[in-house]
Each structure stands twice: as C-alpha cells, then as structure tokens.
C-alpha positions as CSV (number, residue, x, y, z in Angstrom):
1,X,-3.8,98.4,37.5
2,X,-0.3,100.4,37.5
3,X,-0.1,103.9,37.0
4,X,2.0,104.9,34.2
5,X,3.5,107.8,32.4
6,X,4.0,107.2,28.6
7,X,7.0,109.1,27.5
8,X,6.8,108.4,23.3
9,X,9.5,108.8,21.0
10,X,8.3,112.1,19.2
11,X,7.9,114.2,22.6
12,X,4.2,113.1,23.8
13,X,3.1,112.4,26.7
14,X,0.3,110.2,28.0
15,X,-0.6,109.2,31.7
16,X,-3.0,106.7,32.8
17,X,-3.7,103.1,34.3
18,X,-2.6,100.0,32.6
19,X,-3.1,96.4,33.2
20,X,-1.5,94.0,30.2
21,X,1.9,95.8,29.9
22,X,4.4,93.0,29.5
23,X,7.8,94.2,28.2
24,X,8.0,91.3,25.6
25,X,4.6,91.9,23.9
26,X,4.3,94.5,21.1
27,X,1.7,96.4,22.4
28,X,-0.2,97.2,25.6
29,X,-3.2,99.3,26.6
30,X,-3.4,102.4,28.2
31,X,-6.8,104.1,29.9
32,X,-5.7,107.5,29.8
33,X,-6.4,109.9,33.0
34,X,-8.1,112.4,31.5
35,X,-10.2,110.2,29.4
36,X,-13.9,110.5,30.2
37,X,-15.2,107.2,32.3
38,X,-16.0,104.2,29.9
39,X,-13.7,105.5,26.9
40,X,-11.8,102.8,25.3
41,X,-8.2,102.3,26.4
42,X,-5.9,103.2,24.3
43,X,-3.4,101.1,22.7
44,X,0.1,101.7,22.6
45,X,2.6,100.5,20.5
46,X,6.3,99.9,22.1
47,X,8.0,101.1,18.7
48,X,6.5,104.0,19.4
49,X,7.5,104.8,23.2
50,X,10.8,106.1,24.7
51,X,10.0,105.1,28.0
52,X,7.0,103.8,30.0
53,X,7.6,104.9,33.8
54,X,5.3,103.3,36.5
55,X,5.0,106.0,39.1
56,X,3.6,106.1,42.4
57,X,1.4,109.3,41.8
58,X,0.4,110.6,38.0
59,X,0.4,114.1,39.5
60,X,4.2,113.9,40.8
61,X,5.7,116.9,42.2
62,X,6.5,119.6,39.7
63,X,9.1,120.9,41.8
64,X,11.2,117.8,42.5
65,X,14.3,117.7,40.5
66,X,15.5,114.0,39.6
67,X,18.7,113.0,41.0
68,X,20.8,110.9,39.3
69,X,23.1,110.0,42.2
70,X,23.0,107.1,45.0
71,X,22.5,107.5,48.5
72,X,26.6,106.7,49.6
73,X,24.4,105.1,52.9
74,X,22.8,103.1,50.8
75,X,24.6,100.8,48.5
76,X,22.1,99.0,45.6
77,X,21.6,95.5,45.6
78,X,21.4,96.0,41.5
79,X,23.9,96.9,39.4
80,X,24.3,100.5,38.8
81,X,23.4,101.0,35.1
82,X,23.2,104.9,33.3
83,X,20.4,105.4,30.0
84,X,21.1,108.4,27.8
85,X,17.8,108.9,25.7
86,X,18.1,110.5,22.3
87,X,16.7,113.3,23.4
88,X,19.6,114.1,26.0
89,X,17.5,113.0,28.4
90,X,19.6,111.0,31.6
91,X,18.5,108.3,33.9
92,X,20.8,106.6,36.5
93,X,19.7,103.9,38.5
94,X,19.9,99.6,39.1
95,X,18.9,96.7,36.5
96,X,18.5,93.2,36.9
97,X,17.8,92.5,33.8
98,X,19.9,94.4,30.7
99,X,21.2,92.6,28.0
100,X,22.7,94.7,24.8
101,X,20.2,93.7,22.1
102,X,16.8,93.2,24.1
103,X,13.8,95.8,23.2
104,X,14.0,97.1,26.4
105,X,15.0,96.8,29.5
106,X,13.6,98.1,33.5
107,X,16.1,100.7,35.7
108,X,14.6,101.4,39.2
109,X,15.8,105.3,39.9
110,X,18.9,105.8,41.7
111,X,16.6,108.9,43.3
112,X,14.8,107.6,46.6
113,X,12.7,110.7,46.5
114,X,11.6,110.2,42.6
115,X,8.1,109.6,41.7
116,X,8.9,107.2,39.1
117,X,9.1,103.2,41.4
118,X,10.3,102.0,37.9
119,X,10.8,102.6,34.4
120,X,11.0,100.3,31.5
121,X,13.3,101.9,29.0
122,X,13.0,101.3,24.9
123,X,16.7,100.1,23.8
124,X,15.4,101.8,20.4
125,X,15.1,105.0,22.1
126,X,18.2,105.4,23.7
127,X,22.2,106.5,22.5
128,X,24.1,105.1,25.0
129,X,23.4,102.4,27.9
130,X,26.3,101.8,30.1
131,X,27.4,100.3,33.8
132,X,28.9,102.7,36.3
C-alpha cells in the first residue's frame, strides 16, 4: 500500500492508501484516510487529477515550505525537470521518464526535506513542463 495525496484538477484534495495505481491505466483506487474501516475505496479517475503525490507521512508538516532548489552538494542522478500546474502551482525536481505527449509523467522533489518521495504529475494539468 502507498500513501498518497490526491491533488484533483478542480482544487480537491483526497489522502489515503492505494494499491493498483499504475500511471498507464485510467483509473486507480483510493481508500481514503478518514474513511470509516471497511468503506469501499474510492475510485479515481486520472482525467480528473492534477497530481497524485506519494508521501512518506499523510499528516506532513504544515510548516515546511517546499523548496524548489538542489542541494549544490548534491548533484541529481536525473535530469533536472520544472512542472508549472495551471493553477500556478511550481514543482522542481528529477525525471527519468518525460516524454512531451505522455499522460503523465513522475518528478522526485528537488527538496530533500519534502514530504512528498514522488509525485506523478498529469501532463493535462500542467502549462508548462521544461528542463533546467
């Protein structure tokens, strides 16, 4: 089971545990957190979502700010990619995997400290995608 943030297109939010999210299927399911035990999961559809962001703790720290800058120490083994969301919303990190024209695509945050280990961005969702 991962824990994962839903981010959706129209400003919700859902968190919860999934197990069949698979960035070329359609659809995955979502059991949400504050669900009561032995509700049905949720299904969510990836036209709907901006972003699905696989975090190491659904409570995260309200007070972190995100950093969208690499550690000069540390240079990334991925190429350095930058998502601007619709919303205005920016997120710097590394890809392996981009290619203009997929649905989506995975950045890992530039930001050691972040909560989020991953984030698997909707193409659909975003303005501009570009390499630094």
């Amino acid at each position: 089971m991962n824990k994962v943030v839903a981010r959706f297109a129209d400003g919700r939010t859902l968190k919860g545990m999934t197990a069949d999210f698979l960035p070329a299927k359609s659809s995955f399911h979502l059991s949400a957190a504050d669900a009561p035990e032995g509700a049905t999961p949720l299904e969510i559809h990836m036209t709907e979502l901006k972003a699905l962001f696989f975090v190491k703790d659904l409570t995260g720290d309200p007070q972190h700010v995100e950093r969208n800058v690499f550690d000069p120490a540390r240079p990334p083994a991925a190429r350095k990619i930058k998502a601007v969301f619709k919303d205005g919303e920016v997120l710097v990190g590394t890809t392996t995997g981009y290619q203009a024209g997929r649905p989506g695509f995975f950045i890992v945050p530039a930001d050691e400290d972040s909560n989020i280990e991953r984030c698997f961005v909707v193409t659909a969702a975003t303005s501009e995608v570009s390499f630094l």
